[in-house]
N, C-alpha and C positions, 0 to 999 in steps of 0.2 A: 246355186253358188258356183261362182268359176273359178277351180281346183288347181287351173293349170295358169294361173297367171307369173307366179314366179319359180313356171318351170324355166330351166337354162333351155337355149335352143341344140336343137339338137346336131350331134358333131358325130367323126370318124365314119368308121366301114359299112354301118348300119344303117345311119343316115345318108350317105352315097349310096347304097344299094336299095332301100326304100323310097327315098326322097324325104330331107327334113322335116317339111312342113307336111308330108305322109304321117311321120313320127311323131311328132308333137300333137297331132291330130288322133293318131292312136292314143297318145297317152290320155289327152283329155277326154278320149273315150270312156277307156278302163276304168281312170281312176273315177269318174260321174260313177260310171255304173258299178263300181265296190262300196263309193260311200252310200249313193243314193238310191242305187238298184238292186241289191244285191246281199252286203252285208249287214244292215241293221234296217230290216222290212219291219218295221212294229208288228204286225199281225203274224209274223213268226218269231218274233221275241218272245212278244206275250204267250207264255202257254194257254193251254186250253183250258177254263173252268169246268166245264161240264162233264167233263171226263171220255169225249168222243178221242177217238185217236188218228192224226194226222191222216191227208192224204195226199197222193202223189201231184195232184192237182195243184196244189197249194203253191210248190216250187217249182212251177211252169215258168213262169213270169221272167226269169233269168234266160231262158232258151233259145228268145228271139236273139240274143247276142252269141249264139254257138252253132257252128257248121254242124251238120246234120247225124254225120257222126257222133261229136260230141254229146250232142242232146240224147242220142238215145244211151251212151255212156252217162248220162247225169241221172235219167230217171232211171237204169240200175242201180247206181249208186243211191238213189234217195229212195227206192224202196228195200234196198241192202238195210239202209241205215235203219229205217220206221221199223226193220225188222229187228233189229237189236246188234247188225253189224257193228264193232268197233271200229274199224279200220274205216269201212262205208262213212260211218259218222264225220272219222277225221277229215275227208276226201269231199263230203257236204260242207260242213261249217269251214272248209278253207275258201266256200263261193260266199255262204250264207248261214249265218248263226239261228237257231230256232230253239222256242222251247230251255230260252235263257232263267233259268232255274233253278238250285240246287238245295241243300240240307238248310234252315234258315233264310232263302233269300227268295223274295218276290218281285217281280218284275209285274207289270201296269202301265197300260197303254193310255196313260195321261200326257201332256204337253211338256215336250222339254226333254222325255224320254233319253234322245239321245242327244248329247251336245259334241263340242268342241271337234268335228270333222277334220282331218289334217290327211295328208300324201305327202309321200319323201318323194325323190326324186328316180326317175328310172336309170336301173341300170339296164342296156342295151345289150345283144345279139341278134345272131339269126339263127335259122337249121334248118331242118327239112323234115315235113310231116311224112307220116307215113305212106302217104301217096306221092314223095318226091317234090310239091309243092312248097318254094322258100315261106318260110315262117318268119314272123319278128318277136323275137321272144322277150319279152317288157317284163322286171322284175320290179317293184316296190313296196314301200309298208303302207300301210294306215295304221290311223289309230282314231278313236273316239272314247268321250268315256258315256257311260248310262245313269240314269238317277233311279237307285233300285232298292231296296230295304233289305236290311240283313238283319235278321233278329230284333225285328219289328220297328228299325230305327232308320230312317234315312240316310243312304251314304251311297257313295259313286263308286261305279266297277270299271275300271280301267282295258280299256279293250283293244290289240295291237293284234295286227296282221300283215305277213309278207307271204309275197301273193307274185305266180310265174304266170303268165298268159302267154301260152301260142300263139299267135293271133297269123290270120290268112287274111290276104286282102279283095274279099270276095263278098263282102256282106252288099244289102241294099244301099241305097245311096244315103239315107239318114244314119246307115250304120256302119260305114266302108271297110272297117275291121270287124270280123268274126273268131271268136276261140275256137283254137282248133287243137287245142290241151290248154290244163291248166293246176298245178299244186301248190300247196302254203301250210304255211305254220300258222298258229294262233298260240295266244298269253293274255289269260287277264285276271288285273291286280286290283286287291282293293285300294281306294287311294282314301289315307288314313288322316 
């Protein structure tokens, strides 16, 4: 699905110092890989039946999009989180939600899983990573909802995220942006 069709093109300081169609190219990056890469992977939605417990493996799949730094800051953070981290946890489900599950509510890697897919629009900067190299730093939400049972009934969980990417312009050529940080909030509501 193409995420970025009625994005606006891109303007001011950010787009002069990147180049537009840089920017717009990054976004339709990110935003691909939040809805389709990243945030709602069914195989880490769905918990585990068997009772085996997570491994660090599982959330590789996100890394080929993060400077090399980054990456080995993610699999701390995602063996922080398996361990019972808080914080870890928050710092994971701001890339990628897992293990979507709670008191009454099951989730099920059936069809249709996740629907209605949406991106707002970026808001733009720049900075400079910690090695000095200019950054573009792309802030937006998503949102999606899930088809998931709560107390054995069918109903949808409302899922929204705002979400900062660093990004360096240094990836391979199918990937020209790479994270080079990244943090978010997440919210989600039943929809009644």
């Amino acid at each position: 699905m193409d995420y970025c069709v009625d994005q606006a093109p891109a303007t001011g300081p950010t787009a002069d110092q990147f180049g537009a169609a840089n920017v717009e190219a990054a976004y339709c990056e990110m935003v691909t890989f939040t809805l389709d890469e990243s945030s709602f992977i069914t195989s880490l939605l769905v918990p585990r039946r068997d009772g085996t417990p997570r491994q660090l493996n599982e959330f590789s799949s996100v890394k080929r999009y993060m400077t090399p730094t980054v990456q080995k800051l993610w699999d701390e953070q995602v063996t922080a989180a398996l361990n019972g981290d808080e914080e870890a946890l928050k710092n994971v489900n701001s890339v990628t939600f897992y293990d979507f599950e709670g008191e009454g509510i099951a989730v099920t890697a059936e069809p249709g899983l996740v629907t209605n897919k949406k991106a707002g629009p970026a808001s733009l900067s720049s900075g400079t990573g910690p090695d000095g190299a200019a950054q573009l730093v792309m802030s937006f939400a998503v949102e999606a909802d899930l088809r998931i049972t709560r107390d054995g009934q069918p109903t949808v969980l409302h899922a929204e995220k705002e979400i900062t990417y660093r990004l360096v312009p240094t990836g391979p050529a199918d990937l020209p942006w790479l994270i080079d940080g990244f943090q978010g909030t997440f919210k989600t509501t039943f929809v009644e």
